[in-house]
VOGU-3710 file (C-alpha; in Angstrom, 3 decimals, decimal comma):
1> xxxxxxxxxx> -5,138/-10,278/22,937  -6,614/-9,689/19,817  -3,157/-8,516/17,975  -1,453/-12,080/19,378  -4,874/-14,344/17,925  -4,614/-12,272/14,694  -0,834/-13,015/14,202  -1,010/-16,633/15,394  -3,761/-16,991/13,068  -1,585/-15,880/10,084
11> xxxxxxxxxx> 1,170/-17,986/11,278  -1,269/-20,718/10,979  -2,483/-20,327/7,793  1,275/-19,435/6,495  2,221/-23,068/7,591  -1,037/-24,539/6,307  -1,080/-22,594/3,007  2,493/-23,402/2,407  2,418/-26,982/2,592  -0,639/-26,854/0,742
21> xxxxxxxxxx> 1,463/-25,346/-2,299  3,699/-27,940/-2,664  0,870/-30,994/-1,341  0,088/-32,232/-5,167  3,788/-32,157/-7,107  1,335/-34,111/-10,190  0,735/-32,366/-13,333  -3,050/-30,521/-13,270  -5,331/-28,237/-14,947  -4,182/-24,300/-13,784
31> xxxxxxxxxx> -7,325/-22,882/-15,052  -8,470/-20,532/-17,358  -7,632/-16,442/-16,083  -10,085/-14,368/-15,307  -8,889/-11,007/-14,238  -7,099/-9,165/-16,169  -4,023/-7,251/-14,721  -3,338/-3,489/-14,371  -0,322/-3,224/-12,916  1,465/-0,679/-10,452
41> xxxxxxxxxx> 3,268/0,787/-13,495  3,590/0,446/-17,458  6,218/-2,530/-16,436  5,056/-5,663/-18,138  1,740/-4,885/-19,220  0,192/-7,893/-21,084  0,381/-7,307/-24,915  -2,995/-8,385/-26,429  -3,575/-10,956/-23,376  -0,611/-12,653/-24,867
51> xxxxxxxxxx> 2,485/-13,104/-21,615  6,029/-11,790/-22,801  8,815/-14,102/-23,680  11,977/-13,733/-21,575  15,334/-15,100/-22,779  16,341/-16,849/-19,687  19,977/-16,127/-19,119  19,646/-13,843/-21,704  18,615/-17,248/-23,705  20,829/-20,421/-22,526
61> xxxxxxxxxx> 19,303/-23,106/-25,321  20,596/-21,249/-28,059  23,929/-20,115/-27,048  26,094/-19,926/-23,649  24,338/-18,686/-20,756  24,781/-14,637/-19,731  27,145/-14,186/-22,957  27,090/-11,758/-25,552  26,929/-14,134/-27,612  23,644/-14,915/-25,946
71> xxxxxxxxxx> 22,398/-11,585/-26,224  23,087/-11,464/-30,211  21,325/-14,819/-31,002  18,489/-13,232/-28,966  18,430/-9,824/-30,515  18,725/-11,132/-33,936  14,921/-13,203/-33,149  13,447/-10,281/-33,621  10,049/-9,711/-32,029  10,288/-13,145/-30,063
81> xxxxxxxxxx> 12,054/-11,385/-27,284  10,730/-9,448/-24,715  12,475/-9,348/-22,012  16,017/-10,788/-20,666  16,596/-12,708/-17,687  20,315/-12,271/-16,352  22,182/-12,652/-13,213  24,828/-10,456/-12,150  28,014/-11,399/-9,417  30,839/-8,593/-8,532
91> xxxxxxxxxx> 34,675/-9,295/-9,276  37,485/-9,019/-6,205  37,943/-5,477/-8,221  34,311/-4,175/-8,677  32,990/-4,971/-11,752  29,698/-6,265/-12,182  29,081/-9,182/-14,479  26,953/-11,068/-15,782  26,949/-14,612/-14,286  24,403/-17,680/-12,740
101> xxxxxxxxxx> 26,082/-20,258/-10,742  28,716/-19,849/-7,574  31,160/-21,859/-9,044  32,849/-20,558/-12,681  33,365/-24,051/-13,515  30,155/-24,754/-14,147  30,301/-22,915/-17,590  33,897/-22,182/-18,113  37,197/-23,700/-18,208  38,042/-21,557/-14,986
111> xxxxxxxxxx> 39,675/-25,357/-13,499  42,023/-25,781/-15,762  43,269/-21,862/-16,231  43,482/-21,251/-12,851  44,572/-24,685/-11,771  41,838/-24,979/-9,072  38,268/-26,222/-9,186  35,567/-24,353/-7,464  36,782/-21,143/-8,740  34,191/-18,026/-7,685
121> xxxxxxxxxx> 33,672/-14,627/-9,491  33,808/-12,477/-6,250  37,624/-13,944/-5,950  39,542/-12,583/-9,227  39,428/-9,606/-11,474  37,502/-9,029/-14,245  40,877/-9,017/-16,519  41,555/-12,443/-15,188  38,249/-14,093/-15,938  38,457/-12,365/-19,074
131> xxxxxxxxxx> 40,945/-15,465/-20,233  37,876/-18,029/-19,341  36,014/-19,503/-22,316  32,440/-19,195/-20,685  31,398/-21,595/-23,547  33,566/-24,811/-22,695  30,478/-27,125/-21,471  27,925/-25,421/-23,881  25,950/-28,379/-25,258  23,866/-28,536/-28,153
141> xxxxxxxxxx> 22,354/-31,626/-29,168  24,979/-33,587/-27,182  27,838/-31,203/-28,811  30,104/-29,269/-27,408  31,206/-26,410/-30,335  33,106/-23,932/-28,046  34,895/-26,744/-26,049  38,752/-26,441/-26,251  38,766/-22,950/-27,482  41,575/-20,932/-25,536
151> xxxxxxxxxx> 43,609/-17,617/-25,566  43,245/-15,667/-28,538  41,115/-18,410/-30,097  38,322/-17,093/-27,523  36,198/-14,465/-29,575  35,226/-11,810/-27,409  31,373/-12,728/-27,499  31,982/-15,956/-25,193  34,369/-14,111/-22,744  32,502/-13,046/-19,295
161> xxxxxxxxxx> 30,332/-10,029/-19,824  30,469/-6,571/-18,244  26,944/-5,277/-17,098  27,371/-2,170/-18,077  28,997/-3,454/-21,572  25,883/-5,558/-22,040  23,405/-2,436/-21,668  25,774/-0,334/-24,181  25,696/-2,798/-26,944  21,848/-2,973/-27,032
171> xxxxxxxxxx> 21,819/0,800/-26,739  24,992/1,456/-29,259  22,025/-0,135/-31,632  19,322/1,419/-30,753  17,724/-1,445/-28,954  18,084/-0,338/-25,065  14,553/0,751/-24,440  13,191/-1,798/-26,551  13,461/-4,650/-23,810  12,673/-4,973/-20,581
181> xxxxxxxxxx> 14,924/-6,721/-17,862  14,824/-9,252/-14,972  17,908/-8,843/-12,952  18,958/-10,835/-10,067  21,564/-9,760/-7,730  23,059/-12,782/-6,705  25,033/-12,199/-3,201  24,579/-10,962/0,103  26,386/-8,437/2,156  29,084/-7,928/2,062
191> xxxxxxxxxx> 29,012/-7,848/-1,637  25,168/-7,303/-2,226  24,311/-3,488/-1,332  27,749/-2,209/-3,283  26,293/-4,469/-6,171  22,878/-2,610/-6,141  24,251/0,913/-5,852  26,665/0,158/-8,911  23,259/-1,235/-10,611  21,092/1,730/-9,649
201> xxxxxxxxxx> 24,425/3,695/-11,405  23,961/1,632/-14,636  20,273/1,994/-14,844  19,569/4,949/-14,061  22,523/7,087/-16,453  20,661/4,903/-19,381  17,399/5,769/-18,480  16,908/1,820/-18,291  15,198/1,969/-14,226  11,753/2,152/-15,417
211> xxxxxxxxxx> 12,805/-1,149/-17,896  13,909/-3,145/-15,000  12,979/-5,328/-11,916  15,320/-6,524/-9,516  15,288/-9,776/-7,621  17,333/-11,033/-4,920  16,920/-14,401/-2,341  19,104/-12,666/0,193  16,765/-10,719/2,401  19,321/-8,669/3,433
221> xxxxxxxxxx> 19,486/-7,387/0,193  15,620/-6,772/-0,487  15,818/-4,711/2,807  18,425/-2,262/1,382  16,941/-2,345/-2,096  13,669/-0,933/0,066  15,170/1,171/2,511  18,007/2,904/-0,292  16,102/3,123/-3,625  12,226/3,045/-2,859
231> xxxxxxxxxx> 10,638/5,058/-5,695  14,171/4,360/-7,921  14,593/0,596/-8,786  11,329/-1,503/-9,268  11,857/-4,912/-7,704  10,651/-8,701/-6,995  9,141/-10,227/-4,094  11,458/-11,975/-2,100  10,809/-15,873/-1,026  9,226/-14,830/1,940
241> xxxxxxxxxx> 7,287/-12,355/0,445  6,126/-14,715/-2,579  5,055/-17,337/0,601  2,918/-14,202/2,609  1,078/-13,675/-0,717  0,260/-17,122/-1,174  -0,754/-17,474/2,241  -3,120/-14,428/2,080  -4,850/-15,797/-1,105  -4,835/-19,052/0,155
251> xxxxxxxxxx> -6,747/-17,738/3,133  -8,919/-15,469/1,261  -7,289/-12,000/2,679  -8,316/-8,835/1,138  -5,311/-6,595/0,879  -7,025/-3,362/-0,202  -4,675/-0,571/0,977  -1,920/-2,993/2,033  1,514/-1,572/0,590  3,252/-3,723/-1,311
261> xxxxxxxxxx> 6,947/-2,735/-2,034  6,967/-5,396/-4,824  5,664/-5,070/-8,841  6,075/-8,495/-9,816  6,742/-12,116/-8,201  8,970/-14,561/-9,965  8,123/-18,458/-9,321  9,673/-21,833/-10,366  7,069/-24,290/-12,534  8,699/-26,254/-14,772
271> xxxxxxxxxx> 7,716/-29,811/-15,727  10,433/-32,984/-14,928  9,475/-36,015/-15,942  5,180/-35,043/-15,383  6,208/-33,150/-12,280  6,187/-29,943/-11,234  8,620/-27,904/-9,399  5,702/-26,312/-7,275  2,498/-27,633/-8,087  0,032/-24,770/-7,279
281> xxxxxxxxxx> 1,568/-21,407/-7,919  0,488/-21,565/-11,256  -3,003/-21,579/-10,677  -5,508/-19,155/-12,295  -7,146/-18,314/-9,314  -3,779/-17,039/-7,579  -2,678/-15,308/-10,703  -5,919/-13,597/-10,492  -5,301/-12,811/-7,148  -2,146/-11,090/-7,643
291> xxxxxxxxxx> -3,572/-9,518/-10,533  -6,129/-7,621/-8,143  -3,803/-5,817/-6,759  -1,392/-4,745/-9,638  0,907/-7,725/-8,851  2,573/-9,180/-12,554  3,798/-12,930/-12,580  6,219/-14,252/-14,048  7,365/-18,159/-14,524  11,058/-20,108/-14,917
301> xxxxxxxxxx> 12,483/-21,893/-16,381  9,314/-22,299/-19,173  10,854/-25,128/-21,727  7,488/-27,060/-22,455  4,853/-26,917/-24,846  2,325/-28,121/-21,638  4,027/-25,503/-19,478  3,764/-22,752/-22,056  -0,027/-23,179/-22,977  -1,006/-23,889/-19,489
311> xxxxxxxxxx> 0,786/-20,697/-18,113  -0,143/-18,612/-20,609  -4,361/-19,610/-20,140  -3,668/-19,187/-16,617  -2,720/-15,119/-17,256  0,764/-15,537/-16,613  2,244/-12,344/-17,697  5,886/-13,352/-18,336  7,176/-16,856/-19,492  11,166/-16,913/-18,768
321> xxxxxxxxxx> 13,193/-20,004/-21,187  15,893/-20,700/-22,850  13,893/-20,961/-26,366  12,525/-17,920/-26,385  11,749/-18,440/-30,147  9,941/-21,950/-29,515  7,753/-20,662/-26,827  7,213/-17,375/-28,641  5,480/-19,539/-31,305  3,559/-21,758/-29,034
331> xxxx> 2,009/-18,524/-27,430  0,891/-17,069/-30,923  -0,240/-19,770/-33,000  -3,790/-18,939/-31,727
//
């Protein structure tokens, strides 16, 4: 009896706690931090109490999302970078790339090369996506400077991106090590546990595993990421698990010797016109909750100057945007 009354009371509080996340969508004060993390391993350690900067889609403002491109205007900031933020998809031949949305059209001219809209990655090879300008609908300041650029006119910086040719160009310059990386795996099974053995393979013959946390919103694929490569690959909490957490702070649950599979959650705050994407999981107090017990959090898509000093007074430890270089200066200009 006591077993059913303890889980119905968790169910409870789970319902409760979780509408009470999302109850106020208005724009508040997330509090000043008062605990100070020391998380499960070296993996984003705060720097000075300062959060890290991650280039969102390796950093999407300043050049075409998941691109090498990307990655060069984000190396060549220097010290503003941190971390990157990428997404990876499979091709119908087994190559893992780096890409966001389900549909290449999105970025790409993939309608108009392969004569089709609603084009996917998992359904061509990597040489055939190769031909795709993943810089057509780039816009800058209402611009479109890659637009129209096709066959040999592509340079190779803002054709789709091999994972593993993404890792050797940071470590053909020494630069590898330097970063850290958020990588989300973005499909199921029957695609999803090939993906994470092939990115356990990367990682771990570049010595990168210790560098990187891996995310996923299939559960399917945070149960084989558990059951495969506990101990090996370091990884997010899933939705679910991001909700329990909540829940258990919101409900004031110690979880002393509770074993958490998870280093880090990843959460959505983001202002749109004075509203937030999820009001409370900012707050101080559940930052300093995770904190507690070696938990490091991390916020997307960070664009605002509110955003950015509110996060980072809360204890946020990473900030993912697309200008890393803008919110880099926000954080440090004391």
């Amino acid at each position: 009896m006591t077993a059913v009354f303890t889980a119905v009371k968790k169910f409870i509080c789970l319902i409760v706690s979780s509408l009470a996340l999302i109850t106020s969508l208005q724009r508040g004060d997330l509090g000043t931090a008062s605990y100070f993390p020391q998380p499960q391993s070296a993996f984003m350690a705060r720097s000075a109490g300062m959060p890290l900067v991650a280039a969102h889609r390796t950093g999407k403002g300043n050049a075409p999302e998941n691109t090498l491109m990307a990655l060069e205007a984000a190396v060549a900031a220097g010290d503003e970078v941190d971390m990157f933020e990428i997404d990876i998809q499979i091709t119908s031949d087994g190559e893992l790339v780096l890409y966001h949305s389900l549909y290449l059209d999105e970025n790409s001219d993939a309608a108009e090369y392969f004569g089709r809209a609603n084009t996917t990655v998992f359904s061509k090879t990597y040489a055939q996506l190769r031909n795709l300008n993943m810089g057509e609908n780039f816009n800058r300041g209402g611009k479109y400077p890659y637009r129209g650029l096709r066959g040999a006119d592509i340079p190779d910086n803002l054709r789709i991106l091999k994972l593993a040719d993404f890792f050797d160009w940071l470590a053909a310059r020494g630069l590898a090590q330097r970063y850290l990386y958020s990588i989300e795996v973005k499909y199921p099974f029957p695609w999803g546990p090939s993906m994470v053995d092939q990115l356990a393979v990367i990682l771990e013959q570049r010595g990168l595993a210790g560098n990187a946390v891996i995310g996923s919103y299939w559960a399917d694929i945070t149960a084989y990421i558990d059951r495969a490569y506990s101990g090996r690959l370091q990884r997010f909490a899933s939705i679910a698990e991001c909700l329990q957490l909540y829940s258990a702070y919101y409900c004031g649950e110690d979880l002393t010797g509770v074993d958490l599979p998870y280093i880090a959650l990843s959460l959505p705050y983001y202002e749109d016109d004075n509203r937030m994407m999820i009001a409370h999981c900012g707050d101080a107090a559940f930052i300093d909750y995770a904190h507690r017990y070696g938990l490091a959090m991390c916020y997307w898509t960070v664009n605002t100057d509110g955003d950015v000093r509110a996060l980072a007074a809360a204890g946020a430890d990473v900030l993912m945007t697309d200008y890393p270089e803008k919110v880099y200066d926000i954080i440090h200009a004391g």
